[in-house]
PDB file of N, CA, C and O in Angstrom:
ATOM      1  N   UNK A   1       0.853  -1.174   0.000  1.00  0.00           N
ATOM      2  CA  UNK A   1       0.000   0.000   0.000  1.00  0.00           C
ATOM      3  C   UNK A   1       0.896   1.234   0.000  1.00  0.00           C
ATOM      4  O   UNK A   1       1.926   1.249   0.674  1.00  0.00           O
ATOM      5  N   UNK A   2       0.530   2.229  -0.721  1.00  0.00           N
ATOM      6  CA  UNK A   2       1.347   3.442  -0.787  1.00  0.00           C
ATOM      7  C   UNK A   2       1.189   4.186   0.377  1.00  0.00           C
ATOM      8  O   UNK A   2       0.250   4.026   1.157  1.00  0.00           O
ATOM      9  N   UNK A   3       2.300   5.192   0.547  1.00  0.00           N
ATOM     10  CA  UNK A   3       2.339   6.457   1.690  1.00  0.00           C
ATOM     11  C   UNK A   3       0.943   6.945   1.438  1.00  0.00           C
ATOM     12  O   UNK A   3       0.199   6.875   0.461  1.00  0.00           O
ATOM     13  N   UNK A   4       0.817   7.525   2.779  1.00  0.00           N
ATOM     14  CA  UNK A   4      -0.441   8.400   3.032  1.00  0.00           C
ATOM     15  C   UNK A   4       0.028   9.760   2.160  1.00  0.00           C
ATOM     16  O   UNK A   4      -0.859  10.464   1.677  1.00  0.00           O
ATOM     17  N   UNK A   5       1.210  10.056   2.001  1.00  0.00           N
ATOM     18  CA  UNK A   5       2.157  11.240   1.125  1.00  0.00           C
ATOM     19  C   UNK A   5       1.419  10.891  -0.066  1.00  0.00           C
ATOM     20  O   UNK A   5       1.312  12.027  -0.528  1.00  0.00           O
ATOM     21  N   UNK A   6       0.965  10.317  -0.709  1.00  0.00           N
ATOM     22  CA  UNK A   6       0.831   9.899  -2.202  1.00  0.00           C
ATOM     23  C   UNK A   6      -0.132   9.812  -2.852  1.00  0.00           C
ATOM     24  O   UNK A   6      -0.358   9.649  -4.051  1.00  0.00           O
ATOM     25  N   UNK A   7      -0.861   9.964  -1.747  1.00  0.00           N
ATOM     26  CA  UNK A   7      -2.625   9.499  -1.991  1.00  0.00           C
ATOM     27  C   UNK A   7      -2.857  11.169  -2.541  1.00  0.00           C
ATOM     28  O   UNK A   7      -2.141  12.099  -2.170  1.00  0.00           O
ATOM     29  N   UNK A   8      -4.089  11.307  -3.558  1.00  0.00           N
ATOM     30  CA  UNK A   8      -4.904  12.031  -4.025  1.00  0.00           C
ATOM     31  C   UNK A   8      -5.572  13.316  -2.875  1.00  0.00           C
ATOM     32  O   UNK A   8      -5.709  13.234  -1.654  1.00  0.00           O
ATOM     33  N   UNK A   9      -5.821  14.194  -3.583  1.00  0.00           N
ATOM     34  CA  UNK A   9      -6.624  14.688  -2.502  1.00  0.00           C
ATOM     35  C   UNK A   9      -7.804  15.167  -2.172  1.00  0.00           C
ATOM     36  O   UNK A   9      -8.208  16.280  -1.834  1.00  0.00           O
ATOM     37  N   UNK A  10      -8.538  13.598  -2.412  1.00  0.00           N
ATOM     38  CA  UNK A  10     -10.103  13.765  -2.557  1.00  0.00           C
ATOM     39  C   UNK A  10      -9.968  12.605  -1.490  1.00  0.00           C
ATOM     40  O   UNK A  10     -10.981  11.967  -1.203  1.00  0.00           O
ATOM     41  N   UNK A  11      -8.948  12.351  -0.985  1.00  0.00           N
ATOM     42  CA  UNK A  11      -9.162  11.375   0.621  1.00  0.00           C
ATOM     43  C   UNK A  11     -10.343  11.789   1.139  1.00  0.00           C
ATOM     44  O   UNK A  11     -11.465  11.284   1.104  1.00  0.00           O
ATOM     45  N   UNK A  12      -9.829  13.011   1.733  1.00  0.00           N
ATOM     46  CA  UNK A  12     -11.279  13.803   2.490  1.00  0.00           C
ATOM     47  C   UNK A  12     -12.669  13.268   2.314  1.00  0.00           C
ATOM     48  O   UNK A  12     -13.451  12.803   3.143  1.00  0.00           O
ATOM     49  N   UNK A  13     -12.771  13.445   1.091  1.00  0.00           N
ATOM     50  CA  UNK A  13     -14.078  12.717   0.708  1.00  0.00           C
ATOM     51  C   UNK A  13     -14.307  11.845   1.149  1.00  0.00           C
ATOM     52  O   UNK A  13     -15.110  11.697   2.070  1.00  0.00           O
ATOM     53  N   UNK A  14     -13.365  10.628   0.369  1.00  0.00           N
ATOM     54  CA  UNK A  14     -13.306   9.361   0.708  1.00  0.00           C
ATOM     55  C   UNK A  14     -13.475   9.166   2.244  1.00  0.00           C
ATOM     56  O   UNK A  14     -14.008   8.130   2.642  1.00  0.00           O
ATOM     57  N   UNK A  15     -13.099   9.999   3.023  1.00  0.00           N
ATOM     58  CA  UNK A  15     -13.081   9.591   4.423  1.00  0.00           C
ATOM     59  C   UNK A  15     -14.327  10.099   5.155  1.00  0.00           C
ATOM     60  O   UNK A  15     -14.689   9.551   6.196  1.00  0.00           O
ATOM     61  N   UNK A  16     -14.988  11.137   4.629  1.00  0.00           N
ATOM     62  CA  UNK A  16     -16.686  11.673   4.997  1.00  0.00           C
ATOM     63  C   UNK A  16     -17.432  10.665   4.683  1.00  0.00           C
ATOM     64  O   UNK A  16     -18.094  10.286   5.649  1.00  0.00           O
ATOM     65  N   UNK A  17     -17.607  10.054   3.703  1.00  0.00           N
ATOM     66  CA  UNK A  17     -18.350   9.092   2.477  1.00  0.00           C
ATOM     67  C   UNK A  17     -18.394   7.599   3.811  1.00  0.00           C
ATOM     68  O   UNK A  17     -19.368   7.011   4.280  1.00  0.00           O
ATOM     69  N   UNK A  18     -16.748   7.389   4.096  1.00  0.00           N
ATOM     70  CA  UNK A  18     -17.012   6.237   4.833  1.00  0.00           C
ATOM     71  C   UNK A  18     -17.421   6.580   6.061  1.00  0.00           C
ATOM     72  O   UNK A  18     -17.671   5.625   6.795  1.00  0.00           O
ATOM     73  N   UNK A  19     -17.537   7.446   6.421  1.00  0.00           N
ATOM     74  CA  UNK A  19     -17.997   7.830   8.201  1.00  0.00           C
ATOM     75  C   UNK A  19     -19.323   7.859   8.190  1.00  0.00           C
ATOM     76  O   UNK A  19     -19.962   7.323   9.096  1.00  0.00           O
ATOM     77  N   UNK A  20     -19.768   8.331   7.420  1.00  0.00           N
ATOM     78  CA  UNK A  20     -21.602   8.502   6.863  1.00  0.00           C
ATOM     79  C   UNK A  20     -22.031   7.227   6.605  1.00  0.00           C
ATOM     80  O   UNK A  20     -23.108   6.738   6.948  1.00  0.00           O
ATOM     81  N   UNK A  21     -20.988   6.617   5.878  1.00  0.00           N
ATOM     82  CA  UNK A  21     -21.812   5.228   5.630  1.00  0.00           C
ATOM     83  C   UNK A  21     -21.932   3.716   6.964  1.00  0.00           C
ATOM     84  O   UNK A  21     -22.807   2.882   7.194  1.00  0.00           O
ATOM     85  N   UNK A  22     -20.704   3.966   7.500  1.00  0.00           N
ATOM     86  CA  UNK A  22     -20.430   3.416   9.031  1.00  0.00           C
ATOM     87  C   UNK A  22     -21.566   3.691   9.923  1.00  0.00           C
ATOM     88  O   UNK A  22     -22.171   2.701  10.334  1.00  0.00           O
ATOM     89  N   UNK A  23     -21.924   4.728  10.258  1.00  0.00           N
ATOM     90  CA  UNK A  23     -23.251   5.629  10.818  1.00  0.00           C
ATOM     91  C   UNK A  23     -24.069   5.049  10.658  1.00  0.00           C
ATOM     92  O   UNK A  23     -24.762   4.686  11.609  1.00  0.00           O
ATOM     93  N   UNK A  24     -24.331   4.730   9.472  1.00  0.00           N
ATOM     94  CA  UNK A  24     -25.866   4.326   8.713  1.00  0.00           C
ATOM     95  C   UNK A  24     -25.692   3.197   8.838  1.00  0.00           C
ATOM     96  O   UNK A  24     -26.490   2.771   9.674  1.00  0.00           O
ATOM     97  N   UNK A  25     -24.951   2.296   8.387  1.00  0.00           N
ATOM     98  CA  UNK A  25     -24.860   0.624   8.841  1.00  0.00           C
ATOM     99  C   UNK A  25     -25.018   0.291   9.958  1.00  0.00           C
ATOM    100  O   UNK A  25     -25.585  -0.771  10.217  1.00  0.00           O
ATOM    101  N   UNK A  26     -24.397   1.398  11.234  1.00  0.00           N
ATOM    102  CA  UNK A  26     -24.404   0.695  12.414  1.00  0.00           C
ATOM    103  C   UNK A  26     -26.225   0.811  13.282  1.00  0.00           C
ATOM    104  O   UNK A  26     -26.798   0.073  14.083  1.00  0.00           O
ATOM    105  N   UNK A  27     -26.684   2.328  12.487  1.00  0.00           N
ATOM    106  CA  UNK A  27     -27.880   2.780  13.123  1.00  0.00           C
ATOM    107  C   UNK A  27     -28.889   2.027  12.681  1.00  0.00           C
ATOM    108  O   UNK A  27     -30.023   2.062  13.158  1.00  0.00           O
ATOM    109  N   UNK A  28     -28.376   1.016  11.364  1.00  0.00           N
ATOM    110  CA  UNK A  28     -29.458  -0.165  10.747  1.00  0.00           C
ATOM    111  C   UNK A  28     -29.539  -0.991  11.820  1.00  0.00           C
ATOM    112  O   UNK A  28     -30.507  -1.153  12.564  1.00  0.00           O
ATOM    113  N   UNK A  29     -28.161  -1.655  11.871  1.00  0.00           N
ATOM    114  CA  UNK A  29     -28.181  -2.710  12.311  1.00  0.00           C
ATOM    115  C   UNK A  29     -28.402  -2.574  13.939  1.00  0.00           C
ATOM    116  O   UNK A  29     -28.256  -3.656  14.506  1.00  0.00           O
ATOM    117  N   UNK A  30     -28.576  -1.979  14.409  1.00  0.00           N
ATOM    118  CA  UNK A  30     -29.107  -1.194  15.756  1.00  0.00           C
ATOM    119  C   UNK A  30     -30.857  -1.185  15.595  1.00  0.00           C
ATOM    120  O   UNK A  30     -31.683  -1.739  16.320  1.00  0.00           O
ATOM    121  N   UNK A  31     -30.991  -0.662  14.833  1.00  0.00           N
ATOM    122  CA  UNK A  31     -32.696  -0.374  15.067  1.00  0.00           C
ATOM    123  C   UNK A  31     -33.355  -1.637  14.762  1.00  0.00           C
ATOM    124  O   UNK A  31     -34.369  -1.824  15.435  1.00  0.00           O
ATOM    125  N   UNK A  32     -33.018  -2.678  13.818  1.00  0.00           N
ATOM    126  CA  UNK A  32     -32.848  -4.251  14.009  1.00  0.00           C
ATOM    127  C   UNK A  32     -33.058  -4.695  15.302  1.00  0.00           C
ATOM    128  O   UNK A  32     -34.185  -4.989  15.702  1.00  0.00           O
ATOM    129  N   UNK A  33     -32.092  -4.767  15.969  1.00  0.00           N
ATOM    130  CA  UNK A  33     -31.589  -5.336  17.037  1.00  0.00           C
ATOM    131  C   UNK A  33     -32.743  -5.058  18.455  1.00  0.00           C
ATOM    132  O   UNK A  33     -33.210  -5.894  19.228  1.00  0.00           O
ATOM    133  N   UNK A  34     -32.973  -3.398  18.400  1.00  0.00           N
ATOM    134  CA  UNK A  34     -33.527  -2.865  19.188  1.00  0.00           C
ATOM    135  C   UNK A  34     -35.248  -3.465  19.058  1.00  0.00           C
ATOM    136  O   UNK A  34     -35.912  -3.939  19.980  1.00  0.00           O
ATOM    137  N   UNK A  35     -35.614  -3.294  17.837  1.00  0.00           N
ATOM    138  CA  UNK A  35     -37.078  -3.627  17.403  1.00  0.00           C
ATOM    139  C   UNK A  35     -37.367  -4.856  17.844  1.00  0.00           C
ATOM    140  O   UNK A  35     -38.502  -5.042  18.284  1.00  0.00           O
ATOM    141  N   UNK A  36     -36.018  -6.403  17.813  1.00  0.00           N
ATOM    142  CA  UNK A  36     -36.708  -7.557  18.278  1.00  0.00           C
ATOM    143  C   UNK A  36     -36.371  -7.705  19.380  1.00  0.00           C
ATOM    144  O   UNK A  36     -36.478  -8.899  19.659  1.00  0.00           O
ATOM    145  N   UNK A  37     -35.744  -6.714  20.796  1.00  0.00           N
ATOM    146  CA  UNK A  37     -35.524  -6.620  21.748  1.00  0.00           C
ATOM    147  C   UNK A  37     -34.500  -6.674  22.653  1.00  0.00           C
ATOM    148  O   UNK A  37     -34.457  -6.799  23.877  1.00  0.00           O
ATOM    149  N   UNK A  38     -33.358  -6.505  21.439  1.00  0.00           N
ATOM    150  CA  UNK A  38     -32.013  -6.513  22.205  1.00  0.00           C
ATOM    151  C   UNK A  38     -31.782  -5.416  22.758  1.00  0.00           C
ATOM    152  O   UNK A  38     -32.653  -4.548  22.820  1.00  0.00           O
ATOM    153  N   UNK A  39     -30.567  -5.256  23.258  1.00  0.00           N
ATOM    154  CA  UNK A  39     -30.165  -4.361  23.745  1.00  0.00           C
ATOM    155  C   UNK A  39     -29.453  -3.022  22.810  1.00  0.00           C
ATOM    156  O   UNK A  39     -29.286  -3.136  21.596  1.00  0.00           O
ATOM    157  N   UNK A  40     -29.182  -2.124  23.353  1.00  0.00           N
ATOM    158  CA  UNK A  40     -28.490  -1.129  22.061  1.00  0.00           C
ATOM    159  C   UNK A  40     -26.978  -1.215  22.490  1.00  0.00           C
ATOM    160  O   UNK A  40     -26.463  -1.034  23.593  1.00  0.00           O
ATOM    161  N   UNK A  41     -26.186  -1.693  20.740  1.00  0.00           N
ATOM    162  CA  UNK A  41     -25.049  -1.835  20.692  1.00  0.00           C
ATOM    163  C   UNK A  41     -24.197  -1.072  20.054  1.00  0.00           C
ATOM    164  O   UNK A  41     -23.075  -1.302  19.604  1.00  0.00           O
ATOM    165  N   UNK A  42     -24.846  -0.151  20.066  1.00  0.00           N
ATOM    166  CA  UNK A  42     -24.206   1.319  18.837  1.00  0.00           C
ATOM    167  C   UNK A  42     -23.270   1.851  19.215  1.00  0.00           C
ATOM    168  O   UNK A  42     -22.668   2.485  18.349  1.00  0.00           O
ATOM    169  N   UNK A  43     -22.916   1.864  20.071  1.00  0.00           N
ATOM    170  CA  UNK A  43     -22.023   3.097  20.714  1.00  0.00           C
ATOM    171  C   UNK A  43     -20.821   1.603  21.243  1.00  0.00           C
ATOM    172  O   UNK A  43     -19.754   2.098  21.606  1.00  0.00           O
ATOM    173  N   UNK A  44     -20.801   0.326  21.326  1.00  0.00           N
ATOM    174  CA  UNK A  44     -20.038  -1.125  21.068  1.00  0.00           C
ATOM    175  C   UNK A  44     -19.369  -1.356  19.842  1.00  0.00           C
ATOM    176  O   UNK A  44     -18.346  -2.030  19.728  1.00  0.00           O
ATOM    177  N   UNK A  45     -20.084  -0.677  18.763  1.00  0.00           N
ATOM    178  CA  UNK A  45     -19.676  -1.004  17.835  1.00  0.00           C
ATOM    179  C   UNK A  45     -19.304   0.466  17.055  1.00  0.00           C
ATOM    180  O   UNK A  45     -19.049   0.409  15.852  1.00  0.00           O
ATOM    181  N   UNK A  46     -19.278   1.633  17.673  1.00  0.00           N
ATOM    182  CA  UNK A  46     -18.726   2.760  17.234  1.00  0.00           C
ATOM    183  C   UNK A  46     -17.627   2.290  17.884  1.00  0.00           C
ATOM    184  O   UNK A  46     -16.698   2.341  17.077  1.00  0.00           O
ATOM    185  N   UNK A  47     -17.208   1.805  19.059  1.00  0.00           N
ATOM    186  CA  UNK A  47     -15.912   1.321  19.876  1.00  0.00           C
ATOM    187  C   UNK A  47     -15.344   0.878  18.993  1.00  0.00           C
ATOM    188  O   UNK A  47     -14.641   1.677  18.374  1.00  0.00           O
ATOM    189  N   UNK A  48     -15.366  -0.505  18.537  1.00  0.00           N
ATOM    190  CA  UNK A  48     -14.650  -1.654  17.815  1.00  0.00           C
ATOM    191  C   UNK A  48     -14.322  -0.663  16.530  1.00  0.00           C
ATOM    192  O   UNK A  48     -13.169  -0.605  16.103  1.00  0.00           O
ATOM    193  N   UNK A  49     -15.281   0.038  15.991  1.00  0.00           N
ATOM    194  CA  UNK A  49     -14.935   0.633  14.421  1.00  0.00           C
ATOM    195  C   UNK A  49     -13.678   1.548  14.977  1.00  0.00           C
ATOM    196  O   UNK A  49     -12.668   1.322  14.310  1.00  0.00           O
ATOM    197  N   UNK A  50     -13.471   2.531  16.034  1.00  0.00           N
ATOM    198  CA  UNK A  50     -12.318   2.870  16.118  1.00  0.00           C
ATOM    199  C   UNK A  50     -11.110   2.486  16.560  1.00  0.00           C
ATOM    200  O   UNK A  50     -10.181   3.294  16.546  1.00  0.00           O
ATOM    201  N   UNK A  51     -10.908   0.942  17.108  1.00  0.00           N
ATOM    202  CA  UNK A  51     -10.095   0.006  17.181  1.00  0.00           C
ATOM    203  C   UNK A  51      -9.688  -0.383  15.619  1.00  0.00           C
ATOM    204  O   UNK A  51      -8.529  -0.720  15.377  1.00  0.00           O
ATOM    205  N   UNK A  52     -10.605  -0.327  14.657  1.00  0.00           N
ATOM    206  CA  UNK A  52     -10.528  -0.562  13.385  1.00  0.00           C
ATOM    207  C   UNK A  52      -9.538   0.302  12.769  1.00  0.00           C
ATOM    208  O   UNK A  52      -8.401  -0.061  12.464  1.00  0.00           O
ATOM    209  N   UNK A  53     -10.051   1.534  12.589  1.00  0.00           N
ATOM    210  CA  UNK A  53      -9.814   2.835  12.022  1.00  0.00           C
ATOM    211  C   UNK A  53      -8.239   2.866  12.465  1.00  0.00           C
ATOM    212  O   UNK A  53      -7.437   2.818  11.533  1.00  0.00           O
ATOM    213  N   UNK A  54      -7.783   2.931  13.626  1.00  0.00           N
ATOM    214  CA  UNK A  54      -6.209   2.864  14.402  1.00  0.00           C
ATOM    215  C   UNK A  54      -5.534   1.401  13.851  1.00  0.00           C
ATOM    216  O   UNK A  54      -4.308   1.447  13.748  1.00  0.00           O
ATOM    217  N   UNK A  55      -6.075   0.311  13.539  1.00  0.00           N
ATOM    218  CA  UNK A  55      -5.449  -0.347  12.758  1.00  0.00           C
ATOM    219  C   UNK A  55      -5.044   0.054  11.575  1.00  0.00           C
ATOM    220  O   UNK A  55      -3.816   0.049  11.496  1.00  0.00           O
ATOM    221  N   UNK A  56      -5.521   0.357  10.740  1.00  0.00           N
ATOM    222  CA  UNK A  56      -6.347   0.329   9.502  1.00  0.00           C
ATOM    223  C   UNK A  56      -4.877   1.706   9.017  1.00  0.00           C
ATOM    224  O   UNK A  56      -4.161   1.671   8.017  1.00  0.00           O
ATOM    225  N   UNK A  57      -4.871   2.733  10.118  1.00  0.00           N
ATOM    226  CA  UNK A  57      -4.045   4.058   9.907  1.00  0.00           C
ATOM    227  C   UNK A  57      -2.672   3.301   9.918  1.00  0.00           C
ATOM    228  O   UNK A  57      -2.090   3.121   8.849  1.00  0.00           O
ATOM    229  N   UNK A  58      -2.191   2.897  10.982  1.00  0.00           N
ATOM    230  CA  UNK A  58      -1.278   2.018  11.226  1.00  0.00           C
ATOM    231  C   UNK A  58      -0.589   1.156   9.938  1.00  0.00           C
ATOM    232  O   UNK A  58       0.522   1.224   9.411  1.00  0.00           O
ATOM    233  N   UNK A  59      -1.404   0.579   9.766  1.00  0.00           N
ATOM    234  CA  UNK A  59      -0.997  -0.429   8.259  1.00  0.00           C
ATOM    235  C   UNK A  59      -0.857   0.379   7.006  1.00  0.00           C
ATOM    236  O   UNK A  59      -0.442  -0.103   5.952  1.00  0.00           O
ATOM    237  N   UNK A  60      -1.171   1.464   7.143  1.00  0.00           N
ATOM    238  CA  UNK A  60      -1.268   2.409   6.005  1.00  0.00           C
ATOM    239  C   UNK A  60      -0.387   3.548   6.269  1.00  0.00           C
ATOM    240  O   UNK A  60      -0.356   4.461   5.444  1.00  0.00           O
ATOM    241  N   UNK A  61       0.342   3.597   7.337  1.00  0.00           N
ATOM    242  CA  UNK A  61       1.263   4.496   7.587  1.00  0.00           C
ATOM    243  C   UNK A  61       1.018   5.660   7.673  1.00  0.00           C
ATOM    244  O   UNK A  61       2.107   6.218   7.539  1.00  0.00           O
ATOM    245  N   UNK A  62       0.013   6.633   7.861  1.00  0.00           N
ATOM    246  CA  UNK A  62      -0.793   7.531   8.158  1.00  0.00           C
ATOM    247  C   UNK A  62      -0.190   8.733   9.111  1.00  0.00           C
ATOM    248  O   UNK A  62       0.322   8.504  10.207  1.00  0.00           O
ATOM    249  N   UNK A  63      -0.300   9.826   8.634  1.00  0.00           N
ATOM    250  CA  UNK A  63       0.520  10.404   9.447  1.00  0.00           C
ATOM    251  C   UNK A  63      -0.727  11.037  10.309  1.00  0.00           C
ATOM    252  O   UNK A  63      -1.716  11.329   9.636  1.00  0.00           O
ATOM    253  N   UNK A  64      -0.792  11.282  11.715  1.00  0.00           N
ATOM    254  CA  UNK A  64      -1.860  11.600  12.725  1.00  0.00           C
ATOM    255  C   UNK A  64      -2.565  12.880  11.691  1.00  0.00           C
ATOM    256  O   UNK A  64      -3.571  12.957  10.986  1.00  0.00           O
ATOM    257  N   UNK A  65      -1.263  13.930  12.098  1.00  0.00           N
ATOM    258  CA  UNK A  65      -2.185  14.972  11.393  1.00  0.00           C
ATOM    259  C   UNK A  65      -1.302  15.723  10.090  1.00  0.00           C
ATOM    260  O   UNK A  65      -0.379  16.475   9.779  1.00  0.00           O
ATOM    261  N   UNK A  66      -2.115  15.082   9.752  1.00  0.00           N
ATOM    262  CA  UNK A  66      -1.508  14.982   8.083  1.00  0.00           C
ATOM    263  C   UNK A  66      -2.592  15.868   7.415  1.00  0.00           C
ATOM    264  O   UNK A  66      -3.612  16.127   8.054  1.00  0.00           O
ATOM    265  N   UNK A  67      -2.395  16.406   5.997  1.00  0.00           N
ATOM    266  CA  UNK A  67      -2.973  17.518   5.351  1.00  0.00           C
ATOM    267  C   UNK A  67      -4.609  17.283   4.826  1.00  0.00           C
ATOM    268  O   UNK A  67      -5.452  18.180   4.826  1.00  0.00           O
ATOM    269  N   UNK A  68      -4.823  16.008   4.427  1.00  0.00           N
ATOM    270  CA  UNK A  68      -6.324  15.616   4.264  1.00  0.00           C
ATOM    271  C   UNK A  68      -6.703  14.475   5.617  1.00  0.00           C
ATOM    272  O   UNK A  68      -5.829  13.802   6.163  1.00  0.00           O
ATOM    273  N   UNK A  69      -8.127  14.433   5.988  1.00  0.00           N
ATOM    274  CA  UNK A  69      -8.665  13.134   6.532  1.00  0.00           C
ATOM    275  C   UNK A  69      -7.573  12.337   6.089  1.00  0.00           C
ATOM    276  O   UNK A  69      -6.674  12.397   5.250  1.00  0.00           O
ATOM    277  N   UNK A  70      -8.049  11.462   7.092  1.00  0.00           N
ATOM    278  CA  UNK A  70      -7.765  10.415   7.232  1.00  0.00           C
ATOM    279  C   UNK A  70      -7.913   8.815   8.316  1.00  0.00           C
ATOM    280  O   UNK A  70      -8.912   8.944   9.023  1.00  0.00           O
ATOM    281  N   UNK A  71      -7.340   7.722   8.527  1.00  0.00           N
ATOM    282  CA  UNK A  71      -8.290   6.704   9.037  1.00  0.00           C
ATOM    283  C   UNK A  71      -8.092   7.714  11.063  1.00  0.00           C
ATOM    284  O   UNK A  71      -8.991   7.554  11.889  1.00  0.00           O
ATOM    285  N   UNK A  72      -7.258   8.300  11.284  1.00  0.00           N
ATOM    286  CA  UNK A  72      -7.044   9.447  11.862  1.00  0.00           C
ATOM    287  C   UNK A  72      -7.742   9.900  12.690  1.00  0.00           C
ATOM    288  O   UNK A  72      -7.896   9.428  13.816  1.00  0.00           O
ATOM    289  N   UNK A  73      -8.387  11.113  12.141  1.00  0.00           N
ATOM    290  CA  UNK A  73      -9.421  11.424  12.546  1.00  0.00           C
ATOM    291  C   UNK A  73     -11.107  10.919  12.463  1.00  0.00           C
ATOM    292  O   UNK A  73     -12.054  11.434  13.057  1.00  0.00           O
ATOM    293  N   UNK A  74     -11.126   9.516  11.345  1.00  0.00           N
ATOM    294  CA  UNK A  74     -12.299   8.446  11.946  1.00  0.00           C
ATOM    295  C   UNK A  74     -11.934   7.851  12.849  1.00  0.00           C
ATOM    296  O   UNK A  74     -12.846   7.208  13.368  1.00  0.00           O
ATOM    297  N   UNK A  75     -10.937   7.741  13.341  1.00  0.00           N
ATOM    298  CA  UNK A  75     -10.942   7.018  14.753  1.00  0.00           C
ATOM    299  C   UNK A  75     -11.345   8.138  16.104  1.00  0.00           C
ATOM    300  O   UNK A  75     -12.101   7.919  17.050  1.00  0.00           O
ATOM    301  N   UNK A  76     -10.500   9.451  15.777  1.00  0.00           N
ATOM    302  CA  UNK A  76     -10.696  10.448  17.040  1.00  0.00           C
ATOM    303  C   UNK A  76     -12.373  10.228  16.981  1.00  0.00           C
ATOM    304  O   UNK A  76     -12.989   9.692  17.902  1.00  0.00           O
ATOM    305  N   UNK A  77     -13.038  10.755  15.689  1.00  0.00           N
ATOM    306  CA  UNK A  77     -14.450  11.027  15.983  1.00  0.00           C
ATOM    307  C   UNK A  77     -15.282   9.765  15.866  1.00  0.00           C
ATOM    308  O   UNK A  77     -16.460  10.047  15.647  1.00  0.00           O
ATOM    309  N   UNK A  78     -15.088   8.695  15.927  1.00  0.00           N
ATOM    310  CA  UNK A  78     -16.138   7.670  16.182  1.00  0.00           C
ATOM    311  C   UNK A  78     -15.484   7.240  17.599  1.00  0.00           C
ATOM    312  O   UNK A  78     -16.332   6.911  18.429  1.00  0.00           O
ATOM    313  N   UNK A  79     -14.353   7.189  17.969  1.00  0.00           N
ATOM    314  CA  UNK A  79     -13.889   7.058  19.371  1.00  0.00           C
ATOM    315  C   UNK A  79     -14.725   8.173  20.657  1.00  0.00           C
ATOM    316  O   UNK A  79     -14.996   7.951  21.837  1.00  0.00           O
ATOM    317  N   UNK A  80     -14.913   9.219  19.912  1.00  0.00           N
ATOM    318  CA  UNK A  80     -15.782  10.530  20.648  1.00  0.00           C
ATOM    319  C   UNK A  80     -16.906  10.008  20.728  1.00  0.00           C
ATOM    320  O   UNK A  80     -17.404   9.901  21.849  1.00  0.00           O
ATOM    321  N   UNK A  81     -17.688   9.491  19.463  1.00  0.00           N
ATOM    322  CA  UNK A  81     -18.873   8.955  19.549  1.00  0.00           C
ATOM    323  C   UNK A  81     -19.527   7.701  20.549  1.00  0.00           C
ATOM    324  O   UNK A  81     -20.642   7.536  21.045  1.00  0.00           O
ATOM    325  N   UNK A  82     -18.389   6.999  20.577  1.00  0.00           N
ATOM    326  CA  UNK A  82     -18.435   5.589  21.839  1.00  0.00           C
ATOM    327  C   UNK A  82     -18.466   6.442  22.821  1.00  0.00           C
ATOM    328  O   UNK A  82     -19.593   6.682  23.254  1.00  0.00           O
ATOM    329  N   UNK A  83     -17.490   7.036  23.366  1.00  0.00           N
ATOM    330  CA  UNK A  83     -17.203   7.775  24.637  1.00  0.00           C
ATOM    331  C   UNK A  83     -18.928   8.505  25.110  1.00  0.00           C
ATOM    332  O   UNK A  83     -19.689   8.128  26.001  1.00  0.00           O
ATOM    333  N   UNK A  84     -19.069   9.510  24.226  1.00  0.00           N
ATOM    334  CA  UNK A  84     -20.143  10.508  24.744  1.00  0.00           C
ATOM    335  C   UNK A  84     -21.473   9.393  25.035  1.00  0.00           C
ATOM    336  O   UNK A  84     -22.033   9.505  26.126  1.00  0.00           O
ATOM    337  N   UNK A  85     -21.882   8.519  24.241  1.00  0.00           N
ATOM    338  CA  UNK A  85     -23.020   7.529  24.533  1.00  0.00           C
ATOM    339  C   UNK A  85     -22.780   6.866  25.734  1.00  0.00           C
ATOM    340  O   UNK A  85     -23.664   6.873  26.590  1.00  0.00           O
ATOM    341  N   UNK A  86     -21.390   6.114  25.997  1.00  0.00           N
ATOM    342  CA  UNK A  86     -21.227   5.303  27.186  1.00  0.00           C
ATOM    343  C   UNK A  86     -21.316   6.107  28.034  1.00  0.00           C
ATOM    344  O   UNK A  86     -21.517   5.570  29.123  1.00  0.00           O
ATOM    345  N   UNK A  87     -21.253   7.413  28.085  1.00  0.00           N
ATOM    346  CA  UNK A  87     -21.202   8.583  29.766  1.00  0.00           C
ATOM    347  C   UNK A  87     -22.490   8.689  29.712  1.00  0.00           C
ATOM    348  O   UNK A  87     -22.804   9.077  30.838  1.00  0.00           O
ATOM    349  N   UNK A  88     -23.835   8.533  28.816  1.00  0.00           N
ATOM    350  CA  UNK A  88     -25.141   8.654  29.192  1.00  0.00           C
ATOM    351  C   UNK A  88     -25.636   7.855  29.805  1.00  0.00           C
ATOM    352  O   UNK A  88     -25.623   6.846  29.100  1.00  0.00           O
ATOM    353  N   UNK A  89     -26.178   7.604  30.895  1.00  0.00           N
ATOM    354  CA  UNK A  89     -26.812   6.514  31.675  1.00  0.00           C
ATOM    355  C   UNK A  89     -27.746   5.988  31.136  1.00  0.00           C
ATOM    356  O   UNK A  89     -28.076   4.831  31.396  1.00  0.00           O
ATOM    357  N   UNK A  90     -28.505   6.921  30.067  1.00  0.00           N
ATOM    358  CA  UNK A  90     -29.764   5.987  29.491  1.00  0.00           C
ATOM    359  C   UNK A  90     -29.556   5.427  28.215  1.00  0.00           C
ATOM    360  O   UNK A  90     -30.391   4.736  27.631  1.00  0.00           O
ATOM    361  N   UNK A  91     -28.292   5.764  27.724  1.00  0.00           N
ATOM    362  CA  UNK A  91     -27.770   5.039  25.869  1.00  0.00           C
ATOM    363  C   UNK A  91     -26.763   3.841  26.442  1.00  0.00           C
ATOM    364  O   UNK A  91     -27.203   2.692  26.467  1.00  0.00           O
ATOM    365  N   UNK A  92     -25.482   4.102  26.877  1.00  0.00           N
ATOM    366  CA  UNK A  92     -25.023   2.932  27.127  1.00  0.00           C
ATOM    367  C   UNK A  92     -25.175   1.562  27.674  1.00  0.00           C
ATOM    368  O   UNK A  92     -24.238   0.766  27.613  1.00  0.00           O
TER     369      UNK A  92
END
């Protein structure tokens, strides 16, 4: 895989596009879950996606703060997203 140096610079995009779409997969597969009476795992699996995202930068050599998005800052802000739900007593 090439430097994060090398990549195009419509990353950005690329990296809105997948955060929006992560969102929406997880809030599916959540309202699923919720409707036949599970519990809510959204803010479990915003966790794991930014365990992902810090891999994902890692293997790709990513510089933290580098000039476009990147797996980076989907980890800071879906890591924010786990965090703020688990401090609510009535979401986590």
């Amino acid at each position: 895989m090439e430097p994060a140096s090398q990549r195009s610079r419509n990353c950005s995009w690329c990296m809105v596009f997948r955060f929006l779409l992560k969102l929406a997969i997880f809030s599916l597969i959540c309202s699923i879950q919720i409707a036949s009476g599970g519990p809510n795992v959204f803010f479990n699996l915003t966790a794991l996606a930014a365990g992902a995202c810090i891999v994902l930068a890692l293997r790709s050599r990513e510089l933290p703060l580098g000039r476009s998005l990147n797996y980076w800052d989907e980890a800071l802000v879906v890591g924010l997203i786990s965090h703020l739900g688990k401090g609510h007593p009535g979401l986590g």
